[in-house]
C-alpha angles and dihedrals in degrees: 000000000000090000097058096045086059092047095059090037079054093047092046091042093053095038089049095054109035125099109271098212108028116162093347086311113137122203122180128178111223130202112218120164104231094160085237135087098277144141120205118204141174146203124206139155131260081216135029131354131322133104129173118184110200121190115195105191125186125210111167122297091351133078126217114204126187134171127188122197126201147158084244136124129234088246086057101034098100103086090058084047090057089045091056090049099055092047095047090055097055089052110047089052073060093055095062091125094076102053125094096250097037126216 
C-alpha cells in the first residue's frame, strides 16, 4: 500500500508544482468528490480544440487511471468531469480487492 500512497504524493506533488499553461498547454487541477483517494486533472489548449479529463483513484493498495479525449474546451469540460466521477466511482467499488478490509 506504501507504494500507492507514494504514487498519488508523487501525482499531487508534480501537478502542484508544473507550469499550468505551458506552449499553449493548458493543465488544471479539479476538485470532484468521489468518495475515494483521487486527483482529477485536465489538459486543454489556450487555442483551438482539445481536451483530455484524467482521474487517478486510489483503493488500497491499487490505482485506477482514466483519461478522456475530446475536441472540448476547459470552459466546457464539466460534464466529462461528472461523467468521470461517476465512472471512477463504480469502479473503484469494483477494486475492493485490493482494499485492506476487501470487499
Amino acid at each position: 500500500m506504501q507504494a500507492a500512497l507514494r504514487t498519488m504524493e508523487a501525482i499531487r506533488f508534480i501537478l502542484g508544482h508544473c507550469q499550468h499553461v505551458e506552449g499553449g498547454r493548458v493543465w488544471t487541477v479539479h476538485f470532484e468528490d468521489t468518495g475515494y483517494d483521487a486527483i482529477t486533472f485536465s489538459r486543454t489548449y489556450t487555442m483551438g480544440l482539445g481536451a483530455s479529463a484524467f482521474r487517478v483513484i486510489r483503493v488500497g493498495k491499487g490505482i485506477l487511471l482514466t483519461h478522456v479525449y475530446g475536441e472540448g474546451t476547459l470552459e466546457a469540460i464539466g460534464p466529462t468531469l461528472r461523467r468521470q466521477t461517476r465512472l471512477g466511482r463504480d469502479l473503484a467499488a469494483e477494486m475492493c480487492v485490493f482494499a485492506r478490509a476487501g470487499c
